[in-house]
C-alpha positions in Angstrom: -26.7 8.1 2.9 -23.6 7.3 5.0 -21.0 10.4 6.7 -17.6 10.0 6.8 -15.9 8.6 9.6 -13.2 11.1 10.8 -10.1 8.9 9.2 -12.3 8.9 5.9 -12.8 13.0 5.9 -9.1 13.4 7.0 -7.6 12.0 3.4 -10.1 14.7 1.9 -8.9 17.6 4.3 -5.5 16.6 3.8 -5.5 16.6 0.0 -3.8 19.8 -1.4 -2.9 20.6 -5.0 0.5 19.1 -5.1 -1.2 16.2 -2.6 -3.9 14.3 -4.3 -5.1 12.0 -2.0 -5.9 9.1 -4.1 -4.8 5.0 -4.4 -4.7 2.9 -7.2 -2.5 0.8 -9.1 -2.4 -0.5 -12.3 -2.8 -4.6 -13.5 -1.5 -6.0 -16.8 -3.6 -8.9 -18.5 -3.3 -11.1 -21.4 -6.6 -10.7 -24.1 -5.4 -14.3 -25.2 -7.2 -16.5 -22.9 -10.5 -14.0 -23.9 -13.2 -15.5 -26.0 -11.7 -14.8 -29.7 -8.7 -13.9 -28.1 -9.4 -10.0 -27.7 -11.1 -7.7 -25.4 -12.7 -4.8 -26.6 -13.0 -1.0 -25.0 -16.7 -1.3 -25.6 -16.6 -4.7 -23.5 -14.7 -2.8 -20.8 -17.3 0.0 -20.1 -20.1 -2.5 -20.2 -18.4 -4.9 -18.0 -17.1 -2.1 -15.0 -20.5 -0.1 -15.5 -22.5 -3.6 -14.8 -20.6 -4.4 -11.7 -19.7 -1.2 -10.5 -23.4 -1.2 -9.4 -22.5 -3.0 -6.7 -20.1 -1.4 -5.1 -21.8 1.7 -3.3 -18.1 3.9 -3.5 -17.9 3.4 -7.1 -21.9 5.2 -7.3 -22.0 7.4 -4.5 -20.9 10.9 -4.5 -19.7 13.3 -2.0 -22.1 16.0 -0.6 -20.8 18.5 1.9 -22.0 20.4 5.0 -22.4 24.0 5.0 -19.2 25.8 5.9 -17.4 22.1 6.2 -19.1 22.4 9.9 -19.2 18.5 9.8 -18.0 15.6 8.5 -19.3 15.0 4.7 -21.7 13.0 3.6 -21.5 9.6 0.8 -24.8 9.8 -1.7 -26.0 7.0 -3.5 -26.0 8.8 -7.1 -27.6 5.5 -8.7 -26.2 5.3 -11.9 -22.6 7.1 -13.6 -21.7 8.4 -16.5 -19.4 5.0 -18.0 -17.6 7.1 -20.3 -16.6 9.7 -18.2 -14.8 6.8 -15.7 -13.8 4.5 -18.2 -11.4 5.7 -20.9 -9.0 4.5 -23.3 -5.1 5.1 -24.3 -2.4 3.4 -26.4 0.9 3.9 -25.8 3.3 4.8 -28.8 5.7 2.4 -30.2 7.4 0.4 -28.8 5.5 0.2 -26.0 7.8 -0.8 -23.3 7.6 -0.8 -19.8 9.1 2.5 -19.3 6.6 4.1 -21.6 3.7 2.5 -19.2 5.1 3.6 -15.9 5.7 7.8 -17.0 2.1 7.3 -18.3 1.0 5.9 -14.6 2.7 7.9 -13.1 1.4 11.4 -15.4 -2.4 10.0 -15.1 -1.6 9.1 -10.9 -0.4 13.0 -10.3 -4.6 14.4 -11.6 -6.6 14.9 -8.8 -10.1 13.5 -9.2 -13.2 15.5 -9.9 -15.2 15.6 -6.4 -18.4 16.5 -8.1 -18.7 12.8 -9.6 -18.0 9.7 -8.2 -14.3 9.2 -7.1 -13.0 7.2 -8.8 -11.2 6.6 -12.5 -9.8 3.7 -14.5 -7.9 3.9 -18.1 -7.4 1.2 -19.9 -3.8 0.8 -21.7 -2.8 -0.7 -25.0 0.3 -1.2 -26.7 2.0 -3.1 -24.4 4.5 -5.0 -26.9 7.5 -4.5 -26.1 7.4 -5.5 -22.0 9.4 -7.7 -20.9 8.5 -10.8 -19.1 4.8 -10.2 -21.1 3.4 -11.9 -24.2 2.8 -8.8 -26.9 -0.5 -7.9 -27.1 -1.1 -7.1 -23.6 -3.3 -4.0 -22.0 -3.2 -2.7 -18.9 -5.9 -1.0 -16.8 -4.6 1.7 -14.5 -7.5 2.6 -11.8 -7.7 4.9 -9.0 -9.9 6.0 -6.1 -9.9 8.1 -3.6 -8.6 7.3 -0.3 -11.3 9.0 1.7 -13.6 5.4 0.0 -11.1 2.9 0.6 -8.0 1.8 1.8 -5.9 -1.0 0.8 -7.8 -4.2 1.9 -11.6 -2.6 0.8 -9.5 -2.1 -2.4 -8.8 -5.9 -2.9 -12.6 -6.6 -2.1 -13.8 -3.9 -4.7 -11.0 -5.7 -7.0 -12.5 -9.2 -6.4 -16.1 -7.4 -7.4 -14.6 -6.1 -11.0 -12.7 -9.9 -11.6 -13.8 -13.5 -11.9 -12.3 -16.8 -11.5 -12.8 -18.1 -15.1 -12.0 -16.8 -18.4 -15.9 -17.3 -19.2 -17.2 -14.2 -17.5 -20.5 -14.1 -19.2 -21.2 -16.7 -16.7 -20.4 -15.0 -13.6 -22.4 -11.9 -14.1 -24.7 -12.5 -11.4 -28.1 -10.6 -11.1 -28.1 -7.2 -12.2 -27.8 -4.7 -9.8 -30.1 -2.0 -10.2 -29.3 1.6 -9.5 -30.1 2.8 -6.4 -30.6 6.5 -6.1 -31.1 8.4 -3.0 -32.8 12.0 -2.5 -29.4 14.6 -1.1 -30.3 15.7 2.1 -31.2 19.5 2.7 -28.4 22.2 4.1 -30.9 22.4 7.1 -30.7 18.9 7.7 -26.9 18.9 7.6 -27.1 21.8 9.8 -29.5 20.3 12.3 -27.5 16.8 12.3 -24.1 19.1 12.8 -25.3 20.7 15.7 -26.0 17.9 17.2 -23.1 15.4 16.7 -21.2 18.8 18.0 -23.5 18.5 21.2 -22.5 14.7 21.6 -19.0 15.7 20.9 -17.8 16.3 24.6 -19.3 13.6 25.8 -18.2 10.8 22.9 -14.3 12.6 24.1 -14.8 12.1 27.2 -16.0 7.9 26.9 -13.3 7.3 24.2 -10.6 8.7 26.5 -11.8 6.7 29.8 -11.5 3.6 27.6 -8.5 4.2 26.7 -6.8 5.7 29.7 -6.0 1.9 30.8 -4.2 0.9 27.8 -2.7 4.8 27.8 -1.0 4.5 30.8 0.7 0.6 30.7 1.9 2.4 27.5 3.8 5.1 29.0 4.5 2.8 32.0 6.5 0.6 29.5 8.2 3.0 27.4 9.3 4.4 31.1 10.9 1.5 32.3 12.3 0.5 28.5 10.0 -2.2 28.2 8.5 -0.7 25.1 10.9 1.7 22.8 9.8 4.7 20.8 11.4 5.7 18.1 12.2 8.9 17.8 15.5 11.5 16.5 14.4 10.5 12.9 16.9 12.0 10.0 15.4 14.3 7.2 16.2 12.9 3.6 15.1 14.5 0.3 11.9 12.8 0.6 11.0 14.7 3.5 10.1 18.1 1.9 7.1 19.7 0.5 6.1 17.3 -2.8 5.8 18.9 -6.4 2.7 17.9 -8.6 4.4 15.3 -10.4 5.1 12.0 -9.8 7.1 8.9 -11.0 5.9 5.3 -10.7 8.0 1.9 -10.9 8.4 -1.5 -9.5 10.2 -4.9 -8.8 9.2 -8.4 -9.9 10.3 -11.4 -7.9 9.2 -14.7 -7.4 7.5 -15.6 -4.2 9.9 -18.4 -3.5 12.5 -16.2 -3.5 11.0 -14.4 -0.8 9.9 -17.6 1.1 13.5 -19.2 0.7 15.0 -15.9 2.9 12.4 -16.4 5.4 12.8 -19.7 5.8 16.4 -19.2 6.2 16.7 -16.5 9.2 13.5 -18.4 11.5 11.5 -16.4 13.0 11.2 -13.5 10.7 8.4 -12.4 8.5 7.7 -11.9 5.1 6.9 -8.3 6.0 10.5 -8.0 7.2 12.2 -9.6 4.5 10.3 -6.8 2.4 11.2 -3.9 4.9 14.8 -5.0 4.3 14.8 -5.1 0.6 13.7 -1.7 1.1 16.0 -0.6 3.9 18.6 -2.1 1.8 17.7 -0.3 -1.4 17.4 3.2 -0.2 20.5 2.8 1.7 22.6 2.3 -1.7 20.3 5.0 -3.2 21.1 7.5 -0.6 24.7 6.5 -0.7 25.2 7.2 -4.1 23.8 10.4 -3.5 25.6 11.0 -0.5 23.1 12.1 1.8 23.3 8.6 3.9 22.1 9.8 7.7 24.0 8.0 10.3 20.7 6.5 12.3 18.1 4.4 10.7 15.5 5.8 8.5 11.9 5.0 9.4 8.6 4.3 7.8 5.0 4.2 8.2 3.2 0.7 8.0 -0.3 1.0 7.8 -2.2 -1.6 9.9 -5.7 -3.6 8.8 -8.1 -3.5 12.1 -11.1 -4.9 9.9 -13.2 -7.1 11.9 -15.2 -9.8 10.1 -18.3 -7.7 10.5 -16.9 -4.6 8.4 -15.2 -7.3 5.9 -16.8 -5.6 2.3 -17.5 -2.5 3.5 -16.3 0.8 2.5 -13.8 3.3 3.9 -10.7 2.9 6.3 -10.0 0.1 9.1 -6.4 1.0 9.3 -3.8 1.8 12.1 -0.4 2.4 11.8 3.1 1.7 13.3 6.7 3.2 12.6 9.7 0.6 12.3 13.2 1.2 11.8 14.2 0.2 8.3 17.7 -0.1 9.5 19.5 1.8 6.6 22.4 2.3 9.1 23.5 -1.4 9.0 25.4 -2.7 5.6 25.4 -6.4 6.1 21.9 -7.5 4.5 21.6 -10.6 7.2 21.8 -8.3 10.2 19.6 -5.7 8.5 17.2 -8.5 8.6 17.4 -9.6 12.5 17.2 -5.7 13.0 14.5 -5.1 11.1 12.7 -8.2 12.7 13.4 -6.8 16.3 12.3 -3.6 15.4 8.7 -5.0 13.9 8.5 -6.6 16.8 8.6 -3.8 19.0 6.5 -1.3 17.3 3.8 -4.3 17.7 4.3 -4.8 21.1 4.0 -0.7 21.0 0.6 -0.6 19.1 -0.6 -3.2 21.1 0.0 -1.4 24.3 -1.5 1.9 23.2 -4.8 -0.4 21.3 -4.8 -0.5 17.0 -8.3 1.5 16.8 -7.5 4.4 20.1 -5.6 6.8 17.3 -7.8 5.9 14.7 -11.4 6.7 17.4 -9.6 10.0 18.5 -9.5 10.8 14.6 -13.1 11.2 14.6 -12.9 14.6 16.8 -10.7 16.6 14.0 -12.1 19.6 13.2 -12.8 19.9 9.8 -12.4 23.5 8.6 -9.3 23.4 10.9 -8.1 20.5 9.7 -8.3 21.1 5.8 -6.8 25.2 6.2 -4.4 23.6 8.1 -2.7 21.1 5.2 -3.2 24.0 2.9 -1.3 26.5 5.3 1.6 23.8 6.1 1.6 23.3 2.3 1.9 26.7 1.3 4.7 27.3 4.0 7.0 24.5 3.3 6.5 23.5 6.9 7.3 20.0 5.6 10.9 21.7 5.0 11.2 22.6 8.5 9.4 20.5 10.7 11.4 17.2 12.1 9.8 14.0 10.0 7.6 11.6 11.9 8.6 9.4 9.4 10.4 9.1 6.3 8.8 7.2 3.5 5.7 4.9 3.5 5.8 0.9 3.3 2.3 -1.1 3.2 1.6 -4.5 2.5 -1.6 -5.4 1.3 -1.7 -9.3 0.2 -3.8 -10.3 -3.6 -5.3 -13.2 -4.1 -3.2 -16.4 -4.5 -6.0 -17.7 -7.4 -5.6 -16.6 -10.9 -8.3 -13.9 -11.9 -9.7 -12.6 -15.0 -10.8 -9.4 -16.5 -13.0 -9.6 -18.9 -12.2 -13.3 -20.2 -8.4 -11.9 -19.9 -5.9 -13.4 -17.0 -4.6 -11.0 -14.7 -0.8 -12.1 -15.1 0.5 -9.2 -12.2 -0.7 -6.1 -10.4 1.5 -3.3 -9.1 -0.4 -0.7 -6.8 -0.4 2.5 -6.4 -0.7 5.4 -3.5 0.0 8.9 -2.3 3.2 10.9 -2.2 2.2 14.1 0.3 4.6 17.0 2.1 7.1 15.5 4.5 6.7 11.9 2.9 7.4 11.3 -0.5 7.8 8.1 -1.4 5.2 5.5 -1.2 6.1 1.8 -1.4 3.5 -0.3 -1.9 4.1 -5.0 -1.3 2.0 -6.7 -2.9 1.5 -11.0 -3.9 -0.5 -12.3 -6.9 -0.5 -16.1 -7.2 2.9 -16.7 -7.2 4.4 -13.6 -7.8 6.0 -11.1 -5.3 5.9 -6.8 -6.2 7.1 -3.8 -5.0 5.5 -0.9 -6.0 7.1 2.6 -5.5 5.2 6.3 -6.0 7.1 9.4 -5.4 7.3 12.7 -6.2 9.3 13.1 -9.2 11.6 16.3 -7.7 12.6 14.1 -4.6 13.7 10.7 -6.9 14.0 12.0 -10.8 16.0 8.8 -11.8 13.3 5.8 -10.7 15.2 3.5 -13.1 18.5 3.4 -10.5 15.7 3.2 -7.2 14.7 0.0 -9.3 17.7 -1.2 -9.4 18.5 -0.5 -6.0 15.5 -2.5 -4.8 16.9 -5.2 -7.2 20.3 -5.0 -5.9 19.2 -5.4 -2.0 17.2 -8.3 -3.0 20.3 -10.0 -4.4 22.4 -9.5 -1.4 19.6 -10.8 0.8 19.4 -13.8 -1.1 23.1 -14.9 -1.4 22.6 -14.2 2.6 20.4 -16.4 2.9 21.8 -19.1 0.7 25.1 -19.2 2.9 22.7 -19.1 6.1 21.0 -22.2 4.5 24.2 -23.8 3.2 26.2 -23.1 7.0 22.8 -24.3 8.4 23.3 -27.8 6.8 26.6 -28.4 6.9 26.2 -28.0 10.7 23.5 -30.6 10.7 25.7 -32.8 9.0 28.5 -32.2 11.2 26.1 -33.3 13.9 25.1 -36.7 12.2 28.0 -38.9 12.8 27.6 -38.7 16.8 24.3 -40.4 16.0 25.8 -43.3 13.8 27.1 -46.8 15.1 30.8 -46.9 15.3 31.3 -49.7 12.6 30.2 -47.2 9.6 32.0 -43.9 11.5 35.3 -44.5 9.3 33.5 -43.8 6.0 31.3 -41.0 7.7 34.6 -39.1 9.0 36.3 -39.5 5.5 33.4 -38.1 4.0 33.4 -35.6 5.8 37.1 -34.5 5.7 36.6 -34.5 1.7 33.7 -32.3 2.2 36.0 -30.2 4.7 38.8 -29.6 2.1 
């Protein structure tokens, strides 16, 4: 029996009925490389409900305090019910990738039943008519609930369900057994409430003498200008209370792509090169739409604080950080070195203040409070009136660079998925398989109804950024060149200059 830390019960108290507070995503393979060349359902349920056992989030259920006085509690449940999890669709003819992403995104928008395990996972034929994927294909959409895991326990849990061969009946492993405990008694819960709300005070009082140091250089730097705050934040459309319903799509690129504009604008990050393709894209969305603020938009970017010893455990080790995305500036290459600057700042800002200090204070949120409060807020529109902090999401959470297999089937991309909530509706999710590069976009389908053209926005800022960084790389070497005939002996400079004169012209 384990409670919920206070960032785990906070995704549960701030799930409403337009708000399900679930992540996921949603991974195509190929049955070809599968002994006999198919994969079965019946092979699916036996294969998730064999290693699911070994996963404690994916077998444990929640059980809650009397009157939500306290945190709630994760159950071992031992075994699940496999066909309740598991289930089966096929998309109708032609089953193209449209077709898969309004069924992600109608399965994504269902909350999750709390009196079971939380999670789900579908698995998705008739996949023939995809682009960029051999016909035959299925897809296995899968979600859980944030309140279990956050983006990098999700990669561990993935690496659980794969293996690193097509001949998986060799990499079963021992069999897990099921492991069952007894739910504690509502006295018990009571008892332990009362006292954790004894200790309260005094854990408030410890956490904030730790961090008074890191507190105050924090506010001494933003002060003197040393560290910047961002703040006077536009509203946009996704800033709004969020309907039920949600739309899901996503860009493809190759990682090299992404590599070559790094390389090209030293010292800059693949993180930034992604912020800018998005900067860039909702920029010429907005515009078309003419509702393009003047400053910079702003997003949320999650932070991993996982320390080797919580590596394969449950729950959330995540901090957060705002950056500028920089919509206000046109020229892709300057977006860039803006967005770079401003990455760099917001680290130097989290650094200051300490990753885990916002993430500790979490643990003191009152639960009853909490949850009446997101359902108030939500049933007011407060989201329609209150300033953002933020306007969309952006994470990053890195896959494996190894192919993986499902099943005997190769894992040939993955796209994930995550939560669209009031005052932030739009989720962006970048992701790397082997060589591949994805981003991943859930939002609520009132805020963007035409996903397609936000597709091709992300496509289109991409574009720009490369042909940036191709005339960054091709100025870059003609300025090397330039440089090379100081270094020669004067005998061959003749040919050298004439060379480069014909080069010039």
């Amino acid at each position: 029996m384990r409670q919920l830390t206070g960032l785990d019960a906070s995704f549960l108290y701030l799930e409403t009925a337009n708000s399900p507070m679930h992540i996921g995503g949603f991974t195509i393979y190929d049955p070809s490389t599968a002994p006999g060349g198919k994969v079965r359902f019946k092979q699916v349920v036996e294969h998730i409900h064999r290693r699911a056992r070994r996963v404690p989030a994916m077998t444990s259920r929640l059980k809650t305090v009397p009157f939500s006085l306290d945190h709630p509690y994760w159950v071992a449940d031992g075994d699940f019910d496999p066909e309740f999890h598991v289930r089966h669709i096929a998309l109708p003819k032609p089953g193209d990738w449209r077709q898969l992403c309004i069924l992600v995104s109608r399965i994504h928008a269902r909350p999750l039943d709390r009196s079971r395990p939380l999670w789900e996972a579908y698995v998705i034929e008739g996949l023939d008519d995809v682009a960029g994927f051999p016909k035959g294909c299925f897809a296995l959409y899968t979600k859980m609930h944030h309140a279990a895991i956050d983006g990098a326990s999700g990669v561990e849990i993935n690496s659980v369900l794969h293996d690193l061969s097509a001949d998986f009946a060799t990499n079963v492993g021992a069999e897990a057994e099921p492991f069952v405990e007894q739910p504690p008694k509502k006295t018990e819960m009571l008892w332990q409430a009362q006292k954790n709300t004894l200790k309260l005070p005094f854990r408030f009082v410890g956490l904030t003498k730790d961090a008074a140091p890191s507190l105050y250089q924090a506010a001494k730097g933003i002060i003197s200008g040393k560290l910047k705050r961002i703040s006077g934040i536009p509203r946009t459309r996704f800033n709004t209370n969020v309907s039920p319903h949600r739309v899901v799509d996503a860009l493809r690129v190759s990682f090299e792509d992404i590599r070559s504009i790094k390389a090209a604008y030293a010292p800059v990050t693949i993180n930034d090169v992604a912020l800018t393709i998005v900067g860039g894209a909702l920029r010429q969305y907005l515009l078309a739409k003419n509702e393009l603020p003047e400053t910079s938009l702003a997003a949320l970017a999650p932070i991993n604080i996982r320390t080797a010893d919580k590596q394969g455990a449950a729950g959330n080790e995540v901090s957060q950080m705002t950056v500028q995305l920089r919509t206000d500036i046109a020229d892709p290459r300057e977006r860039l070195l803006a967005v770079n600057e401003s990455t760099r700042n917001a680290k130097e800002l989290t650094n200051a203040i300490g990753a885990k200090t916002m993430t500790d204070y979490l643990q003191f949120t009152p639960s009853t409070l909490t949850a009446s409060a997101a359902r108030l807020s939500s049933s007011l529109s407060l989201a329609n009136r209150i300033s953002p902090f933020y306007n969309c999401v952006v994470t990053n959470v890195p896959g494996p660079r190894i192919p993986l297999y499902f099943c005997g089937a190769k894992m040939l991309v993955s796209f994930p998925t995550g939560p669209a909530i009031d005052s932030v509706g739009l989720f962006q999710a970048i992701s790397s398989y082997c060589d591949e590069f994805t981003i991943t976009f859930t939002a609520c389908r009132e805020m963007l109804p035409d996903p397609e053209m936000y597709a091709e926005c992300l496509r289109d800022s991409l574009a720009a950024l490369l042909d940036a960084a191709k005339q960054e790389t091709k100025q870059s070497s003609k300025l090397s060149k330039a440089k090379t005939p100081g270094k020669t002996k004067s005998a061959p400079a003749q040919k050298v200059e004439k060379d480069a004169h014909s080069e010039g012209q």
